[in-house]
C-alpha positions as CSV (number, residue, x, y, z in Angstrom):
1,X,83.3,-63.2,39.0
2,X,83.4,-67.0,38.1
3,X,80.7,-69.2,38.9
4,X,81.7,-72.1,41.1
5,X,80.2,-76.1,40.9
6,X,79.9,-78.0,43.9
7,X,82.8,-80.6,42.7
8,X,84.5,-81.5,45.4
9,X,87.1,-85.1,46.3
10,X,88.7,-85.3,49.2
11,X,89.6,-88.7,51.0
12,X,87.7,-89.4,54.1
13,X,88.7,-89.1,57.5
14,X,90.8,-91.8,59.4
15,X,89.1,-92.9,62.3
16,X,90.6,-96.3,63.0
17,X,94.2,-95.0,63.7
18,X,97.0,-97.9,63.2
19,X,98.6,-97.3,66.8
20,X,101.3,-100.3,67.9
21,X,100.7,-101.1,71.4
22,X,102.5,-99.6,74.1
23,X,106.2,-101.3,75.0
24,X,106.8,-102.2,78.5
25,X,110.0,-100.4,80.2
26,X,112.3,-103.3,79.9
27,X,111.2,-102.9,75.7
28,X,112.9,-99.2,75.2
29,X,115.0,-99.0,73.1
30,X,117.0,-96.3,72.9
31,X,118.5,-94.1,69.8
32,X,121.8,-95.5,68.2
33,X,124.6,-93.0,69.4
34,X,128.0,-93.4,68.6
35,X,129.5,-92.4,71.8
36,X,128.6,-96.4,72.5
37,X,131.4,-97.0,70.3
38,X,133.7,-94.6,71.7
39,X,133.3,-96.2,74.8
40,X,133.2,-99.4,73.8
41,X,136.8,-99.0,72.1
42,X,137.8,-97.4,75.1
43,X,137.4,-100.0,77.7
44,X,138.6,-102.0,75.2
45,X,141.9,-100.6,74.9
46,X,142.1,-100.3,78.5
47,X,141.7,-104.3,78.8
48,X,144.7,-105.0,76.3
49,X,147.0,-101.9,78.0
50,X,146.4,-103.7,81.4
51,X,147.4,-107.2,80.0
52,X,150.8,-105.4,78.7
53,X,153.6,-106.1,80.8
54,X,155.5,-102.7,81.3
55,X,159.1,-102.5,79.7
56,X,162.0,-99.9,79.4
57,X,162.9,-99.0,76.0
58,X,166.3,-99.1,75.6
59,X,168.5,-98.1,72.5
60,X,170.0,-101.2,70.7
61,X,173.4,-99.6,72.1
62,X,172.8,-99.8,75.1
63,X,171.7,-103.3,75.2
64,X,175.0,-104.6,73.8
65,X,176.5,-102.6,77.0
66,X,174.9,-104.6,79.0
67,X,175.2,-107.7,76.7
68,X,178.7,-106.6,76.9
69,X,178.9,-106.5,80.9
70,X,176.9,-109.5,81.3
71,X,173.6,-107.9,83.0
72,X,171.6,-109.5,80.4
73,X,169.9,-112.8,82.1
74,X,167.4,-113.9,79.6
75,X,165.8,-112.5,75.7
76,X,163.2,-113.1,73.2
77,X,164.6,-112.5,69.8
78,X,161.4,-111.7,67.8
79,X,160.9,-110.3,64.1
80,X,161.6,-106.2,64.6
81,X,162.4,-106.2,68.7
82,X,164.0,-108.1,71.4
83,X,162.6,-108.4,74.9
84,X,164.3,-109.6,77.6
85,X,164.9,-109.2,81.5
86,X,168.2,-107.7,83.2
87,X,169.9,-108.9,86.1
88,X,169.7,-105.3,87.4
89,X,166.8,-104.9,90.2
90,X,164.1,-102.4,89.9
91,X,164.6,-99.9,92.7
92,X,160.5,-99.4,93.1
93,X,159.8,-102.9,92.4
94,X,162.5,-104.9,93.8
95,X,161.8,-107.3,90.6
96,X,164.1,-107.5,87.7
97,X,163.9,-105.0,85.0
98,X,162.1,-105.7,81.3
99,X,163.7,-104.1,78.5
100,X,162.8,-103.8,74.9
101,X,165.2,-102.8,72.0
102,X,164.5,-102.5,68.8
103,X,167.0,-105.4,66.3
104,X,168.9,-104.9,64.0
105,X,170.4,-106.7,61.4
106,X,174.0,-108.3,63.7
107,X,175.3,-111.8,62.3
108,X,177.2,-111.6,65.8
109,X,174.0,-111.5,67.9
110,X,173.8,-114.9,68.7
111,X,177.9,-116.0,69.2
112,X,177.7,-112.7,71.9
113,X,174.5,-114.2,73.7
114,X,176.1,-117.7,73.9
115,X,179.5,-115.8,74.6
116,X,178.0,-114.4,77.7
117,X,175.5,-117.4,78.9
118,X,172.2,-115.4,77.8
119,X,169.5,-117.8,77.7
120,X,167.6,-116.7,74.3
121,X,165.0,-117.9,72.3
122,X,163.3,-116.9,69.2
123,X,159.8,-116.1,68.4
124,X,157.1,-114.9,65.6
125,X,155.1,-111.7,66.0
126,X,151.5,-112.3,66.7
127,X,149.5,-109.7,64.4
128,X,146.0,-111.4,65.1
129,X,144.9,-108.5,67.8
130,X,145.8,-105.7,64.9
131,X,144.4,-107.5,61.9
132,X,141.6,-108.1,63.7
133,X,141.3,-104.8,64.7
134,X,142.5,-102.8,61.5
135,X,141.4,-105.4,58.9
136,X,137.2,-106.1,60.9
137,X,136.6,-104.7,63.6
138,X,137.5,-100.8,62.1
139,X,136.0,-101.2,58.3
140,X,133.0,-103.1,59.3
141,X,132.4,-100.3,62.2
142,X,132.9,-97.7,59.3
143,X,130.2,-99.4,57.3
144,X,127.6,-99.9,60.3
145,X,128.1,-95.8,61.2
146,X,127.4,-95.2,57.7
147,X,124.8,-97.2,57.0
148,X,122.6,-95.7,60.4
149,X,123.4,-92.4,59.1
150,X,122.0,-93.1,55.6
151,X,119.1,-94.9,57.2
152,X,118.1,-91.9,59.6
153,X,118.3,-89.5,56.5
154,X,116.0,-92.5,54.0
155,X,113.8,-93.0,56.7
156,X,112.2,-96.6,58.2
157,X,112.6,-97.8,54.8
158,X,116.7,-97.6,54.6
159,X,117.1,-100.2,57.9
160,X,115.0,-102.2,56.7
161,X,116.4,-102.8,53.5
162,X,117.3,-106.3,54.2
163,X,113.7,-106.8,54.9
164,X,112.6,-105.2,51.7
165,X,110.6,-108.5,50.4
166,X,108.2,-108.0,53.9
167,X,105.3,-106.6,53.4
168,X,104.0,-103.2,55.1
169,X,100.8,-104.1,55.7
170,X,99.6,-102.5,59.2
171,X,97.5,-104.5,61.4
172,X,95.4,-102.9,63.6
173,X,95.5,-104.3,67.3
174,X,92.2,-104.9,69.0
175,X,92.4,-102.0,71.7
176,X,91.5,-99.4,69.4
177,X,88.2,-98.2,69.5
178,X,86.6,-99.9,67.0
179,X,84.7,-98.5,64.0
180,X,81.2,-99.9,63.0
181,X,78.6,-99.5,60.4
182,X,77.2,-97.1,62.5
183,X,80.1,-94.6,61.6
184,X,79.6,-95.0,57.9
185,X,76.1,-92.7,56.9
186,X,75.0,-92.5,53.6
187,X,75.9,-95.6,52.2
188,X,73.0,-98.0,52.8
189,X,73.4,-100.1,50.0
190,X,76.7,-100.7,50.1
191,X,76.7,-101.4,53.5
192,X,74.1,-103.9,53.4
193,X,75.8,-105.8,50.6
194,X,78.9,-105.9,53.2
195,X,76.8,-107.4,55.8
196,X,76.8,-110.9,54.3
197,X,80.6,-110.4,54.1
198,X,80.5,-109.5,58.1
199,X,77.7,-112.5,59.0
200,X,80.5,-114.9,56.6
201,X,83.3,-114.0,58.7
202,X,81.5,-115.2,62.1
203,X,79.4,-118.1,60.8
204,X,80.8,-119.4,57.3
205,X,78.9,-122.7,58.3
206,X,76.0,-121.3,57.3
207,X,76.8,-120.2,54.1
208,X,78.9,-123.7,53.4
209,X,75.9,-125.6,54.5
210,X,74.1,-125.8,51.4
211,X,77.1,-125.8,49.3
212,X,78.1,-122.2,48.3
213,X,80.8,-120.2,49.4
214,X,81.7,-116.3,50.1
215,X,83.0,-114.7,47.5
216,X,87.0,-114.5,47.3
217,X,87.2,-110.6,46.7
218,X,84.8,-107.6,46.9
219,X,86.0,-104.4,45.0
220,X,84.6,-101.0,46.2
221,X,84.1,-98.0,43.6
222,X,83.0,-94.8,43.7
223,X,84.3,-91.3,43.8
224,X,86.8,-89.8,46.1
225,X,85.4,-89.0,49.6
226,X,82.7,-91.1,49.6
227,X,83.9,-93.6,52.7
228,X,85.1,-96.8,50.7
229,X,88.2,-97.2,53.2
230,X,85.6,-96.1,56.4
231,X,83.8,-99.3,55.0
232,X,86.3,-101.8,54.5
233,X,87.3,-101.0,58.8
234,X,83.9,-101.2,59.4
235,X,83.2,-104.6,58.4
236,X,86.6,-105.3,60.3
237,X,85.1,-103.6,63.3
238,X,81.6,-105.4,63.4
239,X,83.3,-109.2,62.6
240,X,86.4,-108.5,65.4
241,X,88.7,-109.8,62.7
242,X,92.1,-109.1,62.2
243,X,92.3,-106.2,59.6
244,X,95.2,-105.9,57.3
245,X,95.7,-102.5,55.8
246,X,97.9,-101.7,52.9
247,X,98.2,-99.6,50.0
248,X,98.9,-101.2,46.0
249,X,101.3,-97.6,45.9
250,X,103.1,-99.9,49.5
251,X,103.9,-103.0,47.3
252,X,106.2,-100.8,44.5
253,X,109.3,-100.4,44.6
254,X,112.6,-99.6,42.2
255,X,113.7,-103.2,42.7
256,X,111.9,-105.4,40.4
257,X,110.6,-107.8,41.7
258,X,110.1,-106.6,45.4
259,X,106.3,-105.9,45.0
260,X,105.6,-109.8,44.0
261,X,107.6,-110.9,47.4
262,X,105.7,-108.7,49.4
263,X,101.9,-109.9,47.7
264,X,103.3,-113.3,48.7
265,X,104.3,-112.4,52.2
266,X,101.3,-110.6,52.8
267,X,99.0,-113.2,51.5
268,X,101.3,-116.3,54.0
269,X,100.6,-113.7,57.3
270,X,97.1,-113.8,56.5
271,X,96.7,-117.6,56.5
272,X,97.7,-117.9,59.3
273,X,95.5,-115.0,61.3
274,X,92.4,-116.3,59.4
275,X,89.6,-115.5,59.3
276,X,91.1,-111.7,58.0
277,X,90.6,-109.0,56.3
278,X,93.3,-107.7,54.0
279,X,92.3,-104.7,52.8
280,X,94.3,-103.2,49.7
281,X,93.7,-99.1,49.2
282,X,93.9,-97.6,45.9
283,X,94.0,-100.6,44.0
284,X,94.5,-98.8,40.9
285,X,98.3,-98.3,41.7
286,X,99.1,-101.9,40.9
287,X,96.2,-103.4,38.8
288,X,96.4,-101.1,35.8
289,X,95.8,-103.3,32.4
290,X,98.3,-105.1,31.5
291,X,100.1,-104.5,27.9
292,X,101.6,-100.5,28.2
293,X,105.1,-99.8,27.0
294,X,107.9,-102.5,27.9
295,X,110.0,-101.8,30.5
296,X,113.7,-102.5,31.0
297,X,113.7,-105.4,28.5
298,X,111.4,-107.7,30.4
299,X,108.4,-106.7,33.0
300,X,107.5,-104.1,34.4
301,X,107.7,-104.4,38.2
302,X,104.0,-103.4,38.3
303,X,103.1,-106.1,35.9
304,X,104.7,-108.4,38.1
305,X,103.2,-107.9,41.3
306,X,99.4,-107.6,40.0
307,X,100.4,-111.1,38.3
308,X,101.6,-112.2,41.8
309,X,98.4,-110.6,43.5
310,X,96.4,-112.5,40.9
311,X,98.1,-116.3,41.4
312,X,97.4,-115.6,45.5
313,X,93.8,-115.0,44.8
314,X,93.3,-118.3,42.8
315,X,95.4,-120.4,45.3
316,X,93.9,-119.4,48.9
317,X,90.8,-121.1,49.9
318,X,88.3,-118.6,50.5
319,X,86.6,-121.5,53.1
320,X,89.0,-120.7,55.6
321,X,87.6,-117.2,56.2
322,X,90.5,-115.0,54.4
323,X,88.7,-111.8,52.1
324,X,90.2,-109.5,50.1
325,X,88.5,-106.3,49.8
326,X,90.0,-103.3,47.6
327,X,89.2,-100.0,46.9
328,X,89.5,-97.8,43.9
329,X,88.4,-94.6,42.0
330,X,89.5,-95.7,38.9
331,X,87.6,-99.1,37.9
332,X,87.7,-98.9,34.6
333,X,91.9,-98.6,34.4
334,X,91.8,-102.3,36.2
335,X,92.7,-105.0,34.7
336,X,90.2,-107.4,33.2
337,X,91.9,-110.6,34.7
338,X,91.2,-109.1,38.4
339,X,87.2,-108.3,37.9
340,X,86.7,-111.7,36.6
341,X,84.4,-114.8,38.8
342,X,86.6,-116.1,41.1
343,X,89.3,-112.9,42.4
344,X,86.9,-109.6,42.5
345,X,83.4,-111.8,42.4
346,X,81.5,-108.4,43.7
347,X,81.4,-105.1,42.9
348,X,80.2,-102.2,45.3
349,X,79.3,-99.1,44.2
350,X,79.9,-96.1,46.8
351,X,78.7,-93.3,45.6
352,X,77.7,-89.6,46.6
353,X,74.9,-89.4,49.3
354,X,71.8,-88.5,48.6
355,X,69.9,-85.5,50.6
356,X,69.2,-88.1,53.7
357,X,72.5,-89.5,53.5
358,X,74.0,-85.9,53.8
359,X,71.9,-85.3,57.0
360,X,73.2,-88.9,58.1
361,X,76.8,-87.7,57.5
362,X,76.2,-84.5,59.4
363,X,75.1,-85.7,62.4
364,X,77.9,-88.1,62.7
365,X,80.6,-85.6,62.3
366,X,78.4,-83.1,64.8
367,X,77.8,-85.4,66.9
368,X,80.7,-84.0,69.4
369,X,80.3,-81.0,68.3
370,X,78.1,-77.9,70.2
371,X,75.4,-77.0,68.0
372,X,73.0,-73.9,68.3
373,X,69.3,-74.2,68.9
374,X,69.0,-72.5,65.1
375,X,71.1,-75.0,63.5
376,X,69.2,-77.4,61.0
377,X,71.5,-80.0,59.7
378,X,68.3,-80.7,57.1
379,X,68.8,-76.6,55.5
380,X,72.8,-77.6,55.5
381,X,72.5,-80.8,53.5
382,X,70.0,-79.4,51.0
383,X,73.2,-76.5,51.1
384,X,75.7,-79.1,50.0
385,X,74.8,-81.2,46.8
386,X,77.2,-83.1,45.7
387,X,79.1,-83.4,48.5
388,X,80.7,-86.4,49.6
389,X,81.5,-87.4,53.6
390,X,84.9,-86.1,53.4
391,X,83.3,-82.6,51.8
392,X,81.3,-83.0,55.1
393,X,83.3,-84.0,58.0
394,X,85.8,-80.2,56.5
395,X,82.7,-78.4,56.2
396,X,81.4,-79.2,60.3
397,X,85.2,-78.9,60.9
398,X,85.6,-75.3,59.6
399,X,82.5,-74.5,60.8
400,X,83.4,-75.0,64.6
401,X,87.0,-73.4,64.0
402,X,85.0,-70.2,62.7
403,X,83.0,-70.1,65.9
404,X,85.8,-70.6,68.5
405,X,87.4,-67.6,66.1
406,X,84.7,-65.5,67.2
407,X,84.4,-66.9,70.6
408,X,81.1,-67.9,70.9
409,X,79.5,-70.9,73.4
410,X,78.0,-72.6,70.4
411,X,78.4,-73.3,66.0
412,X,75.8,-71.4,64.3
413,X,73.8,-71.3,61.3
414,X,76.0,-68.5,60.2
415,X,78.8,-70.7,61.0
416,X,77.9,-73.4,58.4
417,X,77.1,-70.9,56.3
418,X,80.9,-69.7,55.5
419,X,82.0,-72.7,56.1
420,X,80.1,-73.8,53.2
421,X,81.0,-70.8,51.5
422,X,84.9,-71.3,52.3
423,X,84.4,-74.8,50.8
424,X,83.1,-74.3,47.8
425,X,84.9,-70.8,46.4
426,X,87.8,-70.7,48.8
427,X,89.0,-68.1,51.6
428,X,87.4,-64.6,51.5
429,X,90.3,-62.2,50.5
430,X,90.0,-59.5,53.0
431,X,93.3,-57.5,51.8
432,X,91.9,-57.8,47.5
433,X,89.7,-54.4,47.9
434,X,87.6,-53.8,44.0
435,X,87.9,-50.1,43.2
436,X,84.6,-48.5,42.4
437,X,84.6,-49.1,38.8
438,X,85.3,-53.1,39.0
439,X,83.0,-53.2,42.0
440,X,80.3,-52.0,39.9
441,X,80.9,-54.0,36.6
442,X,81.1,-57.3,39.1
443,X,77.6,-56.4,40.3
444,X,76.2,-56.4,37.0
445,X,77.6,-59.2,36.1
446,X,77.2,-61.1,38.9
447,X,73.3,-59.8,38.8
448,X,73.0,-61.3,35.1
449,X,73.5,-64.5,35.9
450,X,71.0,-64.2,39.0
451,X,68.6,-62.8,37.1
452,X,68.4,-65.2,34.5
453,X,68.7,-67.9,36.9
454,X,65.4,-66.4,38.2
455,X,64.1,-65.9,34.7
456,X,64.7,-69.3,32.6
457,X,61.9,-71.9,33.3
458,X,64.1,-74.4,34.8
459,X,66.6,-72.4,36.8
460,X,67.3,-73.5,40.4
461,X,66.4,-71.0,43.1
462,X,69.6,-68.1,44.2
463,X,70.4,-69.5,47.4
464,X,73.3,-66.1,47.4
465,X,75.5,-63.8,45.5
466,X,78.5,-62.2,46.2
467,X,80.8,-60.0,45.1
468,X,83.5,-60.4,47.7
469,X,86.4,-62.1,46.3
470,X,87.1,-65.9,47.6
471,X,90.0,-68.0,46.1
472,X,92.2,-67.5,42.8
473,X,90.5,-65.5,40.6
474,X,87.5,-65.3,41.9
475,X,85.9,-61.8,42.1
476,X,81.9,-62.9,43.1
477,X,79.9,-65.9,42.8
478,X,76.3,-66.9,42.2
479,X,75.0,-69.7,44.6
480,X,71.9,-71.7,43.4
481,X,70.2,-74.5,45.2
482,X,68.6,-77.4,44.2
483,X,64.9,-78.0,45.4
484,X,65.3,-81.8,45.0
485,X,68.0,-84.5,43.7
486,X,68.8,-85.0,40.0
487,X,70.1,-87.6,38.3
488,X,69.3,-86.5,34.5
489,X,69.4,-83.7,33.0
490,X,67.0,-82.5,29.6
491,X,67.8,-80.4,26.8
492,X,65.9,-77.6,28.2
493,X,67.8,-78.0,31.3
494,X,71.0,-77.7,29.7
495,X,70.1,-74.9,27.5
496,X,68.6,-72.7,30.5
497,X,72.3,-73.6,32.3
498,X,74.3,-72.2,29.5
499,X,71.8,-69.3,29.4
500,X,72.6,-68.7,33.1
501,X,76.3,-69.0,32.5
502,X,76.0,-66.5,29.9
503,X,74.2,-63.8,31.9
504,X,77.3,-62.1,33.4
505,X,78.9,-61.4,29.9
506,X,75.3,-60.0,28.5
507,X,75.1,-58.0,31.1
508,X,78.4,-56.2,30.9
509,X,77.4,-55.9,27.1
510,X,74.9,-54.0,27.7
511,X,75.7,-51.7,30.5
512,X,79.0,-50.8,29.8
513,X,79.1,-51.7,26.0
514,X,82.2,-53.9,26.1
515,X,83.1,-56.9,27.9
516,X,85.9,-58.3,30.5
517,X,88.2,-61.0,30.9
518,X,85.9,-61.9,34.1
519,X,83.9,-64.0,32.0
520,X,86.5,-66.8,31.0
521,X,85.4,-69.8,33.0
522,X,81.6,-69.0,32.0
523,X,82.5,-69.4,28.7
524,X,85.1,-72.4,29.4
525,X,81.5,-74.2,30.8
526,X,78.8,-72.7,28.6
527,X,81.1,-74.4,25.9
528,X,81.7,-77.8,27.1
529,X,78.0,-78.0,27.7
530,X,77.3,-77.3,24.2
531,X,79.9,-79.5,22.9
532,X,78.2,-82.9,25.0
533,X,74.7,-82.0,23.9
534,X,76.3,-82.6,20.6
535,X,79.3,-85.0,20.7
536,X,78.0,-87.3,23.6
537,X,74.3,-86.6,24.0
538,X,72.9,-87.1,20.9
539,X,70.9,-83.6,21.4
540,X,71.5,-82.0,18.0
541,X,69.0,-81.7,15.2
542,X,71.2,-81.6,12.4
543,X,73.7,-84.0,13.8
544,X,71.1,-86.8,14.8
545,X,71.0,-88.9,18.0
546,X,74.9,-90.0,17.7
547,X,77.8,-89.8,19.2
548,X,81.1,-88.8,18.2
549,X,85.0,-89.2,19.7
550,X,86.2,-91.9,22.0
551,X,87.9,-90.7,24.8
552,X,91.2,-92.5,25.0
553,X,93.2,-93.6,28.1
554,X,96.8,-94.5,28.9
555,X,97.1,-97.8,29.4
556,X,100.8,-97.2,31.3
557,X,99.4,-93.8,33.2
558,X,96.3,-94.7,33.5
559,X,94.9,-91.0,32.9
560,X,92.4,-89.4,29.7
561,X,94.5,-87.7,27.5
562,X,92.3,-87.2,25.0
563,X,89.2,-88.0,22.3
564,X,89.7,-90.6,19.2
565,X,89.1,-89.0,16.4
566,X,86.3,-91.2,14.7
567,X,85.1,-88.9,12.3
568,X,86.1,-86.6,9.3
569,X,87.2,-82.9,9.1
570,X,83.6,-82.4,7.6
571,X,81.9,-84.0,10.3
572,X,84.3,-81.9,12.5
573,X,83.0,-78.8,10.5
574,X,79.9,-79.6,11.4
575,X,80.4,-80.0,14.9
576,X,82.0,-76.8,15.5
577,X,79.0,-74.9,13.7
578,X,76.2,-76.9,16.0
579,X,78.1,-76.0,19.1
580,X,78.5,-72.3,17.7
581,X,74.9,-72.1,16.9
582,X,74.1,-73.0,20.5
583,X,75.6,-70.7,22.5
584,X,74.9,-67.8,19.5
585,X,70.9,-69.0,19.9
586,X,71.1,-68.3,23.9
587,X,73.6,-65.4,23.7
588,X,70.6,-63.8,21.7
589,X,68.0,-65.6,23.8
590,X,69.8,-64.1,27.0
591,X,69.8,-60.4,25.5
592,X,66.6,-60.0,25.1
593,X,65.2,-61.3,28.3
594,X,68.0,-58.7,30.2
595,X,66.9,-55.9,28.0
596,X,63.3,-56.8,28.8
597,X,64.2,-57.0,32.5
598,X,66.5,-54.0,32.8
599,X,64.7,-52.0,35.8
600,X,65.8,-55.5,37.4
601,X,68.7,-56.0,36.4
602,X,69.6,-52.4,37.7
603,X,67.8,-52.9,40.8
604,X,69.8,-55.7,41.6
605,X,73.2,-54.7,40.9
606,X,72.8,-51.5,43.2
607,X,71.4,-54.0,45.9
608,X,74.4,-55.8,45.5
609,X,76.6,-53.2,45.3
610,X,75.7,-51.4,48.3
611,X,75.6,-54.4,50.6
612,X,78.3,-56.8,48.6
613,X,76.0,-60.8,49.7
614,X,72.5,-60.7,49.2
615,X,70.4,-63.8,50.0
616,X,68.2,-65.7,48.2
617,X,65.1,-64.1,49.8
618,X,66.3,-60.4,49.3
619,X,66.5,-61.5,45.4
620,X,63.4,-62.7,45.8
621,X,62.2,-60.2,47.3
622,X,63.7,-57.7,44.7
623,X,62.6,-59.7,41.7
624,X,58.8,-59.9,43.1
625,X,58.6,-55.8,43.6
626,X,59.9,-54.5,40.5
């Protein structure tokens, strides 16, 4: 039952995919197993078993039998054990027999030897083998296991924590297909103030000729969607420069100072690949103003990589062909220090695509696509205001999944059609089934605001209504479409939109004689409306052409929590009572006119009822007989 805008953001498309070049076979590497260990330590210990000599153990005993009988020829007297070699002869071998005992404390040991003629010497234990073993070889094995485990479960970024000052920038290698200014619709002016940027990196000569020199940075704004990254690989593409890619959220990390080592490693790599691009995304993540809360008794570790970003961009020499260009939805969260002459010298607006930009957009992204003799991509774009290329590339993309749903050779009109319709007010709910009562209170309502949207002087033309339910909470929607692009909007304009907004709740009013909760968001809208033509667009008799509250921003989260209070509780009083009196004066406004116009109103609701979408020409039609 809510009426739905045409607000969309949605980042566009990556068509210049980072891919590393393919290794050759003697590159594989393989996956870290730890059976190479076990194996390892296996042949190993097979090494140092076959360099043992083999001895008999013999109890200590025993060996002063033989010491005793005088079979003993020869002895090393060591720390814990005594080795030696008997005069007996191995029966296998034919050699003479090793033994090993282990000693024990006999002051007589040596008189007996000398007693029977045992030639003996002493000697000290070599533990180098087993300290080696136990004290490095075991714990530092124990630490490598560990840490690959831990870096499999963190990801790329736990084995490469010893490179954590490098930065991650990703170039992209020139056997990609490359994207061009051809690929970016809808943007003309942007695009031409990125050609001198292009025609800089292959001939700086000719801008250094009579003296001036390219600018060191160029900053691209505009709303989400609208193809500022598609832009910054384009001007890659059409100079066949090296293009590095990075995000400011890529140079942030919890160890302070991590972020300023990687600006600085970035900025040495591109020196020496000049002429570059390096191209940093979402700018916004590390060139927030400077001066929010103090963090961990120093800097913060954001403050310290935007100051590192802003020392590279006054030391490199912009002659030898390196630019920086950024992107950002947020401008006005940057820091001052970054959009002064000399790092950001140029500013680019991107913004949303006019009704030939749309039809530029479309054809791009339906290009490959197997279009219908009745598709006009002129009907879609006037169908999508306010979209941006991202809005467009999902609605051509829905569109052909719809039709290979149904299984048909080509896309349709009817394709686009819910696509757009799936955009904009979600998923039709095919299991949420209206009983008979909620179905018919929905197509009043949804009737009241079509019929004063055909009533009110400046109302847009019902492209379609609806009463099938499409996303949360949505029970029907009205569609209107725009006969041309606006970029202002009067005061009769804005009082004829609340009027429309209020139709569904007038409606119910007077058909059923009490009201529903389906009216919430109508009223959430109608009322913001009347609070700007007050508080920001000076559009109030009583109040006079001024404006009141400041909206305030977070210099640490960057977001709008919030309007300065700059005025007094009377003022305040005052405001309230303006905005009441506009939606009261249209509340009335809109009564009459559906009381007037109730054989329509109840023509159209039974329309709608019985077939649950009616187009813009069956309203018309309905409107124009009655």
């Amino acid at each position: 039952m809510n009426k739905t805008d045409f607000k969309m953001g949605q980042k566009e498309p990556d068509l210049h995919i980072n891919k590393p070049p393919e290794k050759k076979i003697w590159q594989k590497q393989g996956p870290f197993s730890l059976w190479y260990f076990i194996i390892m330590f296996l042949l190993f210990y097979l090494f140092q078993s076959s360099l043992q000599i083999k001895r008999e153990e013999i109890p200590y005993s025993q060996f002063m039998q033989y010491l005793q009988a005088g079979q003993i020829a020869e002895c090393v007297i060591k720390q814990n054990i005594i080795v030696g070699t008997l005069k007996l002869m191995d029966q296998k071998t034919g050699k003479p027999r090793r033994f090993v005992t282990i000693r024990l404390r006999d002051a007589q040991l040596v008189k007996a030897l000398d007693q029977h003629g045992v030639k003996y010497t002493a000697a000290i234990e070599s533990h180098f083998l087993s300290n080696l073993i136990f004290t490095w070889i075991i714990p530092f094995g124990l630490i490598f296991l560990l840490w690959s485990y831990l870096g499999k479960k963190m990801g790329s970024a736990g084995m490469n924590f010893l490179n954590i000052g490098k930065n991650k920038a990703h170039i992209h290698v020139d056997n990609l297909p490359k994207v061009t200014f051809k690929d970016a619709a809808g943007v003309d002016e942007a695009k031409q103030e990125l050609r001198e940027v292009v025609e800089f990196l292959r001939n700086p000569e000719h801008f250094q000729r009579l003296g001036g020199h390219m600018p060191k940075g160029v900053l691209l704004t505009g709303p989400p969607g609208t193809g500022k990254t598609l832009l910054a690989r384009a001007v890659s593409g059409e100079a066949g420069v090296p293009f590095f890619n990075i995000s400011g959220s890529d140079f942030i990390e919890m160890f302070v100072g991590v972020g300023a080592a990687r600006v600085r490693d970035l900025f040495e790599q591109a020196r020496k690949k000049a002429p570059c691009i390096i191209f940093i995304d979402e700018l916004d993540a590390i060139g927030r103003q400077r001066g929010g809360p103090v963090v961990m008794g120093g800097h913060d570790e954001r403050e310290q990589t935007l100051n590192q970003l802003l020392v590279e961009m006054d030391g490199f020499d912009s002659s030898k062909g390196v630019v920086v260009l950024s992107a950002t939805n947020r401008p006005d969260v940057l820091d001052k220090a970054l959009l002064r002459p000399g790092r950001f010298d140029r500013q680019i607006v991107v913004d949303k695509p006019d009704l030939q930009g749309r039809i530029e957009i479309l054809k791009i992204h339906t290009r490959e696509l197997i279009l219908a003799p009745d598709v006009d991509l002129e009907i879609v774009a006037k169908r999508t205001p306010g979209f941006v290329g991202a809005d467009l590339a999902n609605v051509a993309n829905e569109a052909a999944i719809l039709a290979a749903r149904k299984n048909r050779d080509a896309i349709t009109t009817a394709d686009f059609e819910a696509a757009i319709d799936r955009v904009i007010a979600g998923p039709e709910k095919k299991k949420t089934t209206l009983g008979p009562e909620e179905k018919h209170r929905v197509s009043y309502h949804e009737s009241g605001h079509t019929l004063i949207a055909e009533l009110v002087p400046t109302g847009e033309p019902v492209h379609k209504v609806s009463i099938i339910p499409r996303g949360i909470g949505a029970l029907g929607y009205t569609l209107q479409l725009p006969e041309k692009e606006k970029f202002l909007a009067t005061k009769k304009e804005l009082m004829d939109q609340i009027a429309i907004l209020l139709g569904g709740r007038v409606a119910e009013e007077i058909i059923f004689g009490d009201v529903s909760t389906g009216a919430q968001n109508d009223l959430e809208r109608a009322s913001e409306v009347a609070r700007n033509m007050v508080c920001s667009y000076g559009m109030s008799e009583k109040m006079g052409p001024l404006t009141f509250g400041k909206k305030q921003t977070s210099l640490f989260l960057g977001t709008e929590y919030g309007q300065e209070k700059n005025y007094s509780e009377e003022t305040a009083k005052e405001i309230d009572a303006e905005v009441k009196k506009i939606i009261s004066t249209n509340y009335e406004r809109v009564k009459n006119l559906l009381e007037e116009n109730r054989p329509l109103l109840d023509a159209l609701a039974k329309k709608l009822e019985e077939k649950e979408v009616l187009s813009g020409e069956e309203v018309e039609g309905i409107v124009k007989q009655a």
